[in-house]
Residue frames as a rotation matrix with the C-alpha (Angstrom) as fourth column:
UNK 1
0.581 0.814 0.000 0.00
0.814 -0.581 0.000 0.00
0.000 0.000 -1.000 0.00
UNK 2
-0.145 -0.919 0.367 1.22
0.778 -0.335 -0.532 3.50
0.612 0.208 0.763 -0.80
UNK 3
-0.668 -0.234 -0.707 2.29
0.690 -0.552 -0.469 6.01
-0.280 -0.801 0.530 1.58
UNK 4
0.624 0.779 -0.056 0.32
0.683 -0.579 -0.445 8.99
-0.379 0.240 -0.894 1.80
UNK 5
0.073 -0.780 -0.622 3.86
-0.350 -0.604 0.716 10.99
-0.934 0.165 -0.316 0.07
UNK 6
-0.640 -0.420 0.644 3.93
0.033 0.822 0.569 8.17
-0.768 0.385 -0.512 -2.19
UNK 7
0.256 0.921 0.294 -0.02
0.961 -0.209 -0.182 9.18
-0.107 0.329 -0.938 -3.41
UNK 8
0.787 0.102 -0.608 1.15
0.072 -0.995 -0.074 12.81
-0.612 0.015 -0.790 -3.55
UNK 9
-0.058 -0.820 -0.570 4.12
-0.551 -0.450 0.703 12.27
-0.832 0.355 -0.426 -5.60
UNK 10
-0.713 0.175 0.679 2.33
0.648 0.534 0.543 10.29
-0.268 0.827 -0.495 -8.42
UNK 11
0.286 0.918 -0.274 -0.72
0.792 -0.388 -0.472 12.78
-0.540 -0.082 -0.838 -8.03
UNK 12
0.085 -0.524 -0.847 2.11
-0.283 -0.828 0.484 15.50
-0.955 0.198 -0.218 -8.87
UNK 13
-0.608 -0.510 0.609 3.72
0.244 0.610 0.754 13.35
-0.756 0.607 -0.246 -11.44
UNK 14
-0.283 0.898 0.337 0.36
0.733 0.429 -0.528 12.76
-0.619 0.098 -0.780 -12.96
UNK 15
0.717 0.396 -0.573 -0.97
0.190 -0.903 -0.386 16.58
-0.671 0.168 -0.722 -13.22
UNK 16
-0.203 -0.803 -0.560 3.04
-0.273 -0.503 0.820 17.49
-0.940 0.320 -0.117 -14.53
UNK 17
-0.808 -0.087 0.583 1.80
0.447 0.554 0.702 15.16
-0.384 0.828 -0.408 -17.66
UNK 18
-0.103 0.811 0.576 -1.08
0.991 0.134 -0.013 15.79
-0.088 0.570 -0.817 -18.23
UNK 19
0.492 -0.245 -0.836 0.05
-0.075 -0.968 0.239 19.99
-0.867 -0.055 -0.495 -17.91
UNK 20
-0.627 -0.655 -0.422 2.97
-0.531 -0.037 0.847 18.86
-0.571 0.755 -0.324 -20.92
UNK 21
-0.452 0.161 0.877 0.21
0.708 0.662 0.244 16.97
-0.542 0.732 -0.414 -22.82
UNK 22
0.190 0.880 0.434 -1.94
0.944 -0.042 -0.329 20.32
-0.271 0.472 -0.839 -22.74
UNK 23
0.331 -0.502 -0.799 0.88
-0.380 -0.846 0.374 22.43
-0.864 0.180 -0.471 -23.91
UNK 24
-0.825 -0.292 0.484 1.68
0.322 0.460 0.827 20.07
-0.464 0.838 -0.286 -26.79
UNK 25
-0.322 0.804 0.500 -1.94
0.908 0.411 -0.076 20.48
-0.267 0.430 -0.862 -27.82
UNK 26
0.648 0.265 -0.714 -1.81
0.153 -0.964 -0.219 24.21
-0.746 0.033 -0.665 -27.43
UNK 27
-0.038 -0.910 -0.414 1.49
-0.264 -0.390 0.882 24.23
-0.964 0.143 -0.225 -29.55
UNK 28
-0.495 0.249 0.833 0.22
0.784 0.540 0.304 22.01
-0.374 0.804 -0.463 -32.12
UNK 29
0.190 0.939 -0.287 -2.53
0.936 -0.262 -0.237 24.68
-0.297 -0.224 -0.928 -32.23
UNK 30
0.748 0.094 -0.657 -1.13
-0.043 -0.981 -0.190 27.73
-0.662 0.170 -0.730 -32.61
UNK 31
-0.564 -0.812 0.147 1.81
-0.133 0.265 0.955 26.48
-0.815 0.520 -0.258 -35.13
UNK 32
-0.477 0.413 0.776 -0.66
0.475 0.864 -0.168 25.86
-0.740 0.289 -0.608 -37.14
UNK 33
0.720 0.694 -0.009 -2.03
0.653 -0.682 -0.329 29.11
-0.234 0.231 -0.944 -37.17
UNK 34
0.183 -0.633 -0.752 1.39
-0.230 -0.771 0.594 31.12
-0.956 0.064 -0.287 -37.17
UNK 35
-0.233 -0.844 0.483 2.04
0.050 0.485 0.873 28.81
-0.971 0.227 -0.071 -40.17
UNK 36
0.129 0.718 0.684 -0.92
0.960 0.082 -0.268 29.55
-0.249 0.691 -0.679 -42.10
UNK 37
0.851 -0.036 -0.524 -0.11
0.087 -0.974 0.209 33.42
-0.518 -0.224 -0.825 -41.44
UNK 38
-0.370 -0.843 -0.390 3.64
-0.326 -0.275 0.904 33.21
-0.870 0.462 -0.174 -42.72
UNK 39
-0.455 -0.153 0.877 2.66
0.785 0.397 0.476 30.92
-0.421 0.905 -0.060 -45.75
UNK 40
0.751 0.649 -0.119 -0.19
0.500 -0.678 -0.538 33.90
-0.430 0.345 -0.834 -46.37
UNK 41
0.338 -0.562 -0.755 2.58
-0.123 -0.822 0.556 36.47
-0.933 -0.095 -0.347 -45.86
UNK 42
-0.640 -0.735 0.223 4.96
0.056 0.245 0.968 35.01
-0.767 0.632 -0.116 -48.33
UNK 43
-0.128 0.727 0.675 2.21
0.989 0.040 0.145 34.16
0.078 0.685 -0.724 -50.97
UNK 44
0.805 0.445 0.392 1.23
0.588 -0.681 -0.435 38.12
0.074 0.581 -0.810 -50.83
UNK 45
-0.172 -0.867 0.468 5.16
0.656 -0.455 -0.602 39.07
0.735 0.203 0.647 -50.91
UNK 46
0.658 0.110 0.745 4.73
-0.563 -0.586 0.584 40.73
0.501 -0.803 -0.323 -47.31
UNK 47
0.130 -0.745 -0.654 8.03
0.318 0.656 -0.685 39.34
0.939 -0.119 0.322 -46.40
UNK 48
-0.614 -0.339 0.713 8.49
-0.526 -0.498 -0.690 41.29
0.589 -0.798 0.128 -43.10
UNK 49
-0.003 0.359 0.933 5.73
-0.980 0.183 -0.073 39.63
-0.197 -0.915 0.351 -41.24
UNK 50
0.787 0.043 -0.616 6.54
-0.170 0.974 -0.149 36.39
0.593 0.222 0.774 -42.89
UNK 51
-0.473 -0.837 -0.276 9.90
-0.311 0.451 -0.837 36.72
0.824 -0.310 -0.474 -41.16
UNK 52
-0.657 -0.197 0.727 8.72
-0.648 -0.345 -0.679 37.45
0.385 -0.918 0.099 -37.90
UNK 53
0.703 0.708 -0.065 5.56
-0.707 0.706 0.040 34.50
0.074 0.017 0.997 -38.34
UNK 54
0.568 -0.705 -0.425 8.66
0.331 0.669 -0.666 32.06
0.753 0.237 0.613 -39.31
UNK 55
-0.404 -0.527 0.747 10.33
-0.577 -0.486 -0.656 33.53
0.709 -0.697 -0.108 -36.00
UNK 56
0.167 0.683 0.711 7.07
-0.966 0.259 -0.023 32.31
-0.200 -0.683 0.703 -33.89
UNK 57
0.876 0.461 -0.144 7.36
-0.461 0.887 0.033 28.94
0.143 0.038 0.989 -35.58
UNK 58
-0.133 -0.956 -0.263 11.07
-0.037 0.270 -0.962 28.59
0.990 -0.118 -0.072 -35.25
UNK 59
-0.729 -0.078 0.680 10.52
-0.683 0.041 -0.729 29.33
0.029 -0.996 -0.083 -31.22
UNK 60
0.616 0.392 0.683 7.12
-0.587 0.807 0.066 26.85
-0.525 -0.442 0.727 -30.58
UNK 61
0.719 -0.396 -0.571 9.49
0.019 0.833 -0.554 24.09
0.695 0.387 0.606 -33.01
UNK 62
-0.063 -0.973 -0.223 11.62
0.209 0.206 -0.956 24.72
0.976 -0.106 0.190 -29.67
UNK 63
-0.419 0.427 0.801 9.73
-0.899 -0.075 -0.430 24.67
-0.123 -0.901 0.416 -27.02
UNK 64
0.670 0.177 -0.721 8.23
-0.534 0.789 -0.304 21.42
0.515 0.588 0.623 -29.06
UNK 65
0.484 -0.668 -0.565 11.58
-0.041 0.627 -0.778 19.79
0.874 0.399 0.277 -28.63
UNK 66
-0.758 -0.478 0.444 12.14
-0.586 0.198 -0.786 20.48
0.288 -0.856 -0.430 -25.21
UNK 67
0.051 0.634 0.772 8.85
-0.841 0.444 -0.310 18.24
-0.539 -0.633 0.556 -24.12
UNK 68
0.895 0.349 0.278 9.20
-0.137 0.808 -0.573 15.97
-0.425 0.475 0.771 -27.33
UNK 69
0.237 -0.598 -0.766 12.99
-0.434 -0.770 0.467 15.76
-0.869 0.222 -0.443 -28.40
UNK 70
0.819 0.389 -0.423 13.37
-0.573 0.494 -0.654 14.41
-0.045 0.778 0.627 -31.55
UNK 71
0.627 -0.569 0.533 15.16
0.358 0.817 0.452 10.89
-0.692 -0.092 0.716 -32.09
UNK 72
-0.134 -0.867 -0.480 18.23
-0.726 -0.244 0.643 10.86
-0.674 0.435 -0.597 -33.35
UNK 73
0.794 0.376 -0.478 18.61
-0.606 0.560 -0.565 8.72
0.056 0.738 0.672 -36.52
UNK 74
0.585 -0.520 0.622 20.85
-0.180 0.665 0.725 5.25
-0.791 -0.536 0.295 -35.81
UNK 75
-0.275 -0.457 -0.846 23.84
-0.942 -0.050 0.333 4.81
-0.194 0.888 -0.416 -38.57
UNK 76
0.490 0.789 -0.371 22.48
-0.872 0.448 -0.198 2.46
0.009 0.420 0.907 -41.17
UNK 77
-0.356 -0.903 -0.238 25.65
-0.483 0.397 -0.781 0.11
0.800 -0.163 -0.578 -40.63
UNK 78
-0.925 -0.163 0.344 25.29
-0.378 0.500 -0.779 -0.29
-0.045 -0.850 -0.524 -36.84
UNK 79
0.082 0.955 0.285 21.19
-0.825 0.226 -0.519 -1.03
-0.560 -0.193 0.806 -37.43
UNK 80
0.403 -0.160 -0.901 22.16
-0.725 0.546 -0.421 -3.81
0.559 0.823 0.104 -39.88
UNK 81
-0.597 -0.798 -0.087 24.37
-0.540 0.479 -0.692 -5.02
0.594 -0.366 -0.717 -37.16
UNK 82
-0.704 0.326 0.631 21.54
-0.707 -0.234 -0.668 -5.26
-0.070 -0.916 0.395 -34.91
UNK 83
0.477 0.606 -0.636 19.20
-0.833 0.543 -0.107 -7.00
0.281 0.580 0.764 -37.42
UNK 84
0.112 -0.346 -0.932 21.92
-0.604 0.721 -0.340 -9.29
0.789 0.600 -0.128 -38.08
UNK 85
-0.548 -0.565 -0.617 22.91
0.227 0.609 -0.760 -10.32
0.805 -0.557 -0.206 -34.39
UNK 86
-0.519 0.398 0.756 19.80
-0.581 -0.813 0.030 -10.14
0.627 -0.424 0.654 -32.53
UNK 87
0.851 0.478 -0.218 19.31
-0.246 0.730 0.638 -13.27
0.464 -0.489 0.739 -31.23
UNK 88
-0.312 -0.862 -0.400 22.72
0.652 0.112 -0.750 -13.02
0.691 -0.494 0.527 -29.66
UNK 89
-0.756 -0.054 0.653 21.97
-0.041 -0.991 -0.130 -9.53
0.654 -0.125 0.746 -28.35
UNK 90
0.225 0.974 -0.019 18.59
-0.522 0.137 0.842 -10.86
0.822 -0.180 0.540 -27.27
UNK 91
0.370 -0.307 -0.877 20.58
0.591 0.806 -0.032 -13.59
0.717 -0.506 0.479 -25.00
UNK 92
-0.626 -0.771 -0.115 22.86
0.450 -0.236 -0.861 -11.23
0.637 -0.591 0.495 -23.80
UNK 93
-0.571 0.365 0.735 20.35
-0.547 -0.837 -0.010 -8.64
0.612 -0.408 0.678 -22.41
UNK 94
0.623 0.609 -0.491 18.01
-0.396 0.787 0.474 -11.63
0.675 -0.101 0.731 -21.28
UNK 95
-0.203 -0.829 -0.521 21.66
0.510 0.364 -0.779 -12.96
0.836 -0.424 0.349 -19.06
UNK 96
-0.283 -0.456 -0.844 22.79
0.959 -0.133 -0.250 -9.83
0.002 -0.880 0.475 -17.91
UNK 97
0.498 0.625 -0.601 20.24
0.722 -0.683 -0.113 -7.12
-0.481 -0.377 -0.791 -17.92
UNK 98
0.407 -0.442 0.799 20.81
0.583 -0.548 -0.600 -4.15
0.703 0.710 0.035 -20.62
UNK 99
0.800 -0.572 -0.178 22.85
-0.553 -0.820 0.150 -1.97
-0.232 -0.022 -0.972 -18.34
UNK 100
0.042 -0.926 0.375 25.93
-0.169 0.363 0.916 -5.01
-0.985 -0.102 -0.141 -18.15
UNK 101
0.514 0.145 0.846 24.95
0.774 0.347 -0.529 -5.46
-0.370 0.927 0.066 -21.81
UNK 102
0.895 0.011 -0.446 25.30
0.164 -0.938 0.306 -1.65
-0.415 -0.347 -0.841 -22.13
UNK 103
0.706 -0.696 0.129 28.78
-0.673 -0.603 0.428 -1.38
-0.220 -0.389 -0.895 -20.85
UNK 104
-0.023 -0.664 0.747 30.52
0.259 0.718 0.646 -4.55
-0.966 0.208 0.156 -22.28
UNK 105
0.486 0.125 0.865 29.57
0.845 0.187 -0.501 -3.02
-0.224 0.974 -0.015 -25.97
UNK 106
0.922 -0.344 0.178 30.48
-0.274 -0.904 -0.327 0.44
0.273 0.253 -0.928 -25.40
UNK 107
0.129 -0.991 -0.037 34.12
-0.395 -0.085 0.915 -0.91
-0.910 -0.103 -0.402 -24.04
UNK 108
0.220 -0.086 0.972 33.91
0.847 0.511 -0.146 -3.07
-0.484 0.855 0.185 -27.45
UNK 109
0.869 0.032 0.493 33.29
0.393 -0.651 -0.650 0.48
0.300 0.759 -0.579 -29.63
UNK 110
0.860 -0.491 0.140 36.20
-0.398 -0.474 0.785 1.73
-0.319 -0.731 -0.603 -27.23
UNK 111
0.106 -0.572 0.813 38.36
0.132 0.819 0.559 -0.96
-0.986 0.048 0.163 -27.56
UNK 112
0.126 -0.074 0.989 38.06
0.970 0.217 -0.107 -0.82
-0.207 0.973 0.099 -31.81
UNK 113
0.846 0.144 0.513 37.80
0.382 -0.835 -0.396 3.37
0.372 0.531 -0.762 -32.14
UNK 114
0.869 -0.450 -0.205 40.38
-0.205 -0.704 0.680 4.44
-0.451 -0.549 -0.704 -29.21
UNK 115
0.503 -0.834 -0.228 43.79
-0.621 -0.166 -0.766 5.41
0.601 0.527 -0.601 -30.72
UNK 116
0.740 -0.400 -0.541 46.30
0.206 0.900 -0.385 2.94
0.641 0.173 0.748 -30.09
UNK 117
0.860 -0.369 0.353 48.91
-0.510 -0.649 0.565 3.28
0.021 -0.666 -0.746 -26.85
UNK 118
0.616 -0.630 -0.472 52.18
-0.399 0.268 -0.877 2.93
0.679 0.729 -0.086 -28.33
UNK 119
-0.393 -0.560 0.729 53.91
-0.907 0.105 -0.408 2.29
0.152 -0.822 -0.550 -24.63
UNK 120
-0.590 0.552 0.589 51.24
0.088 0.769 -0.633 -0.85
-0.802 -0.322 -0.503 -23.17
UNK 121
-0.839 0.354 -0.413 49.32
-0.386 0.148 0.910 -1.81
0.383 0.924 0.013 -26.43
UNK 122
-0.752 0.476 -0.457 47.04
0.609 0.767 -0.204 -3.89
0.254 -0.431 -0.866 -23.81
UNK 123
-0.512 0.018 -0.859 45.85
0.577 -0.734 -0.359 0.16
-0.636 -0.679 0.366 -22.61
UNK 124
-0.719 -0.078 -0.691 45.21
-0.339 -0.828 0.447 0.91
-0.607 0.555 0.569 -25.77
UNK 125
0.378 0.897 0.231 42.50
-0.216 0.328 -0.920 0.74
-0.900 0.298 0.317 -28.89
UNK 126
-0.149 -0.453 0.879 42.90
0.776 0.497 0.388 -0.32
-0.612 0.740 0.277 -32.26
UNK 127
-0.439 -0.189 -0.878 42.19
-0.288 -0.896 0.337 3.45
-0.851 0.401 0.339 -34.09
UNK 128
-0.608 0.414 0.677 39.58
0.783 0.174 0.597 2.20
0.129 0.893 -0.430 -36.47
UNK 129
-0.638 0.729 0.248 36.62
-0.570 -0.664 0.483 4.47
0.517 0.167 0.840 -38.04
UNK 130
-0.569 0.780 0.260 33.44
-0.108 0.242 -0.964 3.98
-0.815 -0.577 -0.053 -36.28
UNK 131
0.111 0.908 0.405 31.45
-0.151 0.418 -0.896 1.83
-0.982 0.039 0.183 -38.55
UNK 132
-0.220 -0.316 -0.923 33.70
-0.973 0.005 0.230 1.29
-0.068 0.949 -0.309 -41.14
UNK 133
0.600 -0.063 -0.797 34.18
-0.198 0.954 -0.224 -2.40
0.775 0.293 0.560 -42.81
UNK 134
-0.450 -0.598 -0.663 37.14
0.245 0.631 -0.736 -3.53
0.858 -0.494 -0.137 -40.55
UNK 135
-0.543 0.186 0.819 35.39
-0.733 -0.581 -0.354 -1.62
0.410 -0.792 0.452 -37.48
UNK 136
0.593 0.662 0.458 32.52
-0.798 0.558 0.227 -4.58
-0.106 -0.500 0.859 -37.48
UNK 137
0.524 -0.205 -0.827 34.67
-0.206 0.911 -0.357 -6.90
0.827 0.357 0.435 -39.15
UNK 138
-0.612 -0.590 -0.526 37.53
0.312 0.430 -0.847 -7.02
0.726 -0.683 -0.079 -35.52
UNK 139
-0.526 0.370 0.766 34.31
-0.843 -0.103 -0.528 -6.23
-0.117 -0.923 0.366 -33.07
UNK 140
0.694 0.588 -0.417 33.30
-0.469 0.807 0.358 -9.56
0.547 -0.053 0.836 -34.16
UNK 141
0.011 -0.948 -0.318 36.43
-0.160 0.312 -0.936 -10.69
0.987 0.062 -0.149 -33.30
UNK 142
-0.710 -0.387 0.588 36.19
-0.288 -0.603 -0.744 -9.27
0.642 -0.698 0.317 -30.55
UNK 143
0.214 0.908 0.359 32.80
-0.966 0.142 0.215 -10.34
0.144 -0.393 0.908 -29.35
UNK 144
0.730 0.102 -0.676 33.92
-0.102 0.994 0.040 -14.30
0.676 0.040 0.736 -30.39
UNK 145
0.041 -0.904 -0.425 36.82
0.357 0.411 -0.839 -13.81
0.933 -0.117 0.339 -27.77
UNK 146
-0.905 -0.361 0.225 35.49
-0.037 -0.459 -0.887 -11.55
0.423 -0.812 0.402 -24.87
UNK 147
0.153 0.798 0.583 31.46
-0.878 -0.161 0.452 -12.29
0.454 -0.581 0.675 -24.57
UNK 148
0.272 0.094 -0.958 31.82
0.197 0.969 0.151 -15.60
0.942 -0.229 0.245 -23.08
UNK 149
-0.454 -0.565 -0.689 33.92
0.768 0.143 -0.624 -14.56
0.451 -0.813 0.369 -20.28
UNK 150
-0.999 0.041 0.034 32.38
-0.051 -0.920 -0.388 -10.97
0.015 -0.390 0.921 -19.80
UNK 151
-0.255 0.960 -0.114 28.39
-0.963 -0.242 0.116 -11.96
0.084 0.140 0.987 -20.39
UNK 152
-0.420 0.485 0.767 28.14
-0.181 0.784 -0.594 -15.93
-0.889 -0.388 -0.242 -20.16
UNK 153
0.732 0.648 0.212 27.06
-0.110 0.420 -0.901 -15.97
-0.673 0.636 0.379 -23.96
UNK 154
-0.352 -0.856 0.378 29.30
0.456 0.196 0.868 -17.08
-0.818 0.478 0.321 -26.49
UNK 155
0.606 0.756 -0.248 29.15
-0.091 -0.244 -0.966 -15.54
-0.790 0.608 -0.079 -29.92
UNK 156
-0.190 -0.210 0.959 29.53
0.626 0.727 0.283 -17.22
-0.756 0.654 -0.007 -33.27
UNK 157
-0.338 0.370 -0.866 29.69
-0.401 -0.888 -0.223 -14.96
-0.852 0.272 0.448 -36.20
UNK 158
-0.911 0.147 -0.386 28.47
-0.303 0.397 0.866 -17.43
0.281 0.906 -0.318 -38.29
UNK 159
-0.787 0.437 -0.436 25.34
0.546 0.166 -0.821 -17.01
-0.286 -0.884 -0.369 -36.57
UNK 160
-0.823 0.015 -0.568 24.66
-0.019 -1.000 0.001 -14.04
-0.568 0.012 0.823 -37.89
UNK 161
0.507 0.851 0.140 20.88
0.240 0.016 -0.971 -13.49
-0.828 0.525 -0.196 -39.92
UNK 162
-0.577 -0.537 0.616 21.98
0.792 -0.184 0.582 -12.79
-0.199 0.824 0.531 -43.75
UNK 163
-0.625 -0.176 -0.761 21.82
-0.281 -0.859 0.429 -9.60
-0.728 0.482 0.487 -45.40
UNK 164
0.864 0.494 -0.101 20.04
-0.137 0.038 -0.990 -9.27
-0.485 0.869 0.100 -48.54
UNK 165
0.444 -0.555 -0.703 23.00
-0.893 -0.213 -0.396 -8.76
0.070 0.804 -0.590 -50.27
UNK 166
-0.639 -0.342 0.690 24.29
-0.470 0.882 0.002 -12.54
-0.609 -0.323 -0.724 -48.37
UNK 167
0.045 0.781 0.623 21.16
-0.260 0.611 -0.747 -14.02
-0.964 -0.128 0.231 -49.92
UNK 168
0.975 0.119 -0.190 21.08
-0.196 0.043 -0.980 -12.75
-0.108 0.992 0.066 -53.29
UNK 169
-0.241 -0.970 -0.034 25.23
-0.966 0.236 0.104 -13.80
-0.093 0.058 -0.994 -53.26
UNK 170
-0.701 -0.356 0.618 24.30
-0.643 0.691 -0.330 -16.93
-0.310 -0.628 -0.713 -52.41
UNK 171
0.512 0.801 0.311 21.74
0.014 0.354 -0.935 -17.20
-0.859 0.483 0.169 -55.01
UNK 172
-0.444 -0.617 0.650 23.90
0.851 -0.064 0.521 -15.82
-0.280 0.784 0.554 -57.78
UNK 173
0.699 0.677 0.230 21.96
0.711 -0.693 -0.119 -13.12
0.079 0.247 -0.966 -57.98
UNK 174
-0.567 -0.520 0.638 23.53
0.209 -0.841 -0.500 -9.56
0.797 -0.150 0.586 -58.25
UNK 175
-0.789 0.365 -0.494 21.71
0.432 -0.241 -0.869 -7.13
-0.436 -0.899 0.033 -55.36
UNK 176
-0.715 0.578 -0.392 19.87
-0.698 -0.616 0.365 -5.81
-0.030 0.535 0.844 -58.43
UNK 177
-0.665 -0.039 -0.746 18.54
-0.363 0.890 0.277 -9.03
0.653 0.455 -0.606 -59.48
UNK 178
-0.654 0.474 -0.590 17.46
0.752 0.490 -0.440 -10.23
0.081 -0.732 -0.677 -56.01
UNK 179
-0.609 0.653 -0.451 15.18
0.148 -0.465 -0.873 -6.72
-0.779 -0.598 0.187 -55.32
UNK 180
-0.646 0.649 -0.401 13.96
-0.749 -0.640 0.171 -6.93
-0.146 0.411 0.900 -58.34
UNK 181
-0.685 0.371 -0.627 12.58
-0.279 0.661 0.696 -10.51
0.673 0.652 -0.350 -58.19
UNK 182
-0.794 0.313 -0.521 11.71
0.536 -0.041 -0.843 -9.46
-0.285 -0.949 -0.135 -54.76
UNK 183
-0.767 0.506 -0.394 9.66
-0.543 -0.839 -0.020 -6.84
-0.341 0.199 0.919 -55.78
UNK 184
-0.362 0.630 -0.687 7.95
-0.771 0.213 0.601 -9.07
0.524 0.747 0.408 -58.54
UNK 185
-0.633 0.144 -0.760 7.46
0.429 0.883 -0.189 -12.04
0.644 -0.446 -0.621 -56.06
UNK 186
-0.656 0.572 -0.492 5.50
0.472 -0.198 -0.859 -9.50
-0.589 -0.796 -0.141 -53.23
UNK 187
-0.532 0.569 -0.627 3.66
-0.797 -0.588 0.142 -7.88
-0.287 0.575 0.766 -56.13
UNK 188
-0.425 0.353 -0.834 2.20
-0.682 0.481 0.551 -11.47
0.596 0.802 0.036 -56.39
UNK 189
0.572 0.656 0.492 1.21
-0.732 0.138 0.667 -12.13
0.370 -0.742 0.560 -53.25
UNK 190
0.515 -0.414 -0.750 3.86
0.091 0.897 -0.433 -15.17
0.852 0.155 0.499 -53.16
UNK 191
-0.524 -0.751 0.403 5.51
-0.400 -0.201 -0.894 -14.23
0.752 -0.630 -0.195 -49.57
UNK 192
-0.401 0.574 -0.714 4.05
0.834 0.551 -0.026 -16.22
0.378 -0.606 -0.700 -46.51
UNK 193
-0.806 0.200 -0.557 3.21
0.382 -0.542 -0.748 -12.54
-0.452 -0.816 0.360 -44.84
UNK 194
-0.908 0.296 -0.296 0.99
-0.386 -0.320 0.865 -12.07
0.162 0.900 0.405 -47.83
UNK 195
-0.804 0.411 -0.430 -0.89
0.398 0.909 0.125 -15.24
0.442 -0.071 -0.894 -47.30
UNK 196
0.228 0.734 0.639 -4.54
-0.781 -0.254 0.570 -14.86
0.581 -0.629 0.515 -45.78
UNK 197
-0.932 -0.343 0.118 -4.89
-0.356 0.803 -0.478 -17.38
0.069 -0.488 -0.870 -42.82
């Protein structure tokens, strides 16, 4: 049962949301209107109060972003990686809870980006590009030689889900080739997600 502090500091909690839901709705609102006003402006070549409309929307698109900030976008590399090794990834986190997950990958990105220490090589990183080719190619490495001991899962990069581009290799296909019989194969209903049940 909760305390009677415990009831007052969800009650707070509560109100603080439902205060930032009905500023979102007010912002939506009136962006709407400043925006219709500047597009006017511009459209009758009254550029002065277009600026200063396009001012208003430049400040609620930032006041916006402090209640809603906007997601960064994940490099298209490391989201591949994820795809590819997610039933590892799944294990680990599922082991040892995503903070020890966390902090055994980010020494990995460490470990492959940090510049090399020419005195104790052991101290040091290996001075690759983040997310180049060799970057994933020695953090497999790296994974097949340090998650066992540091997470309790082993990992096998021949594990890994294929790529399109693995598939359509492995068909003979070029990467053209494979999306375009892809294409012609879901344009026929011929995929199982397609299927009615």
């Amino acid at each position: 049962m909760a305390t009677y502090q415990e009831e007052i500091a969800q009650w707070r909690a509560q109100r603080a949301q439902q205060q930032i839901a009905d500023r979102l709705d007010q912002i939506r609102t009136e962006y709407a209107e400043v925006q219709r006003e500047r597009d006017q402006a511009i459209a009758n070549n009254d550029l002065e109060t277009a600026e200063y409309r396009d001012m208003d929307c430049q400040q609620l698109e930032q006041e916006w972003n402090q209640y809603v900030p906007p997601q960064q976008q994940e490099h298209p590399t490391l989201t591949r990686f994820r795809y590819q090794n997610q039933d590892y990834l799944n294990k680990v986190r599922e082991r040892v809870g995503p903070e020890h997950m966390s902090r055994f990958l980010n020494w990995a990105d460490w470990k492959l980006t940090a510049p090399p220490n020419q005195y104790d090589p052991k101290r040091g990183g290996m001075g690759l590009q983040r997310y180049s080719p060799a970057y994933y190619q020695r953090g497999r490495d790296l994974l097949e030689i340090y998650s066992e001991q540091s997470t309790g899962v082993k990992y096998d990069s021949n594990d890994r889900l294929p790529t399109k581009s693995d598939i359509a290799k492995a068909s003979g296909l070029s990467d053209q080739e494979y999306a375009n019989a892809e294409r012609a194969m879901a344009s026929q209903g011929r995929f199982s997600w397609q299927q009615k049940r």
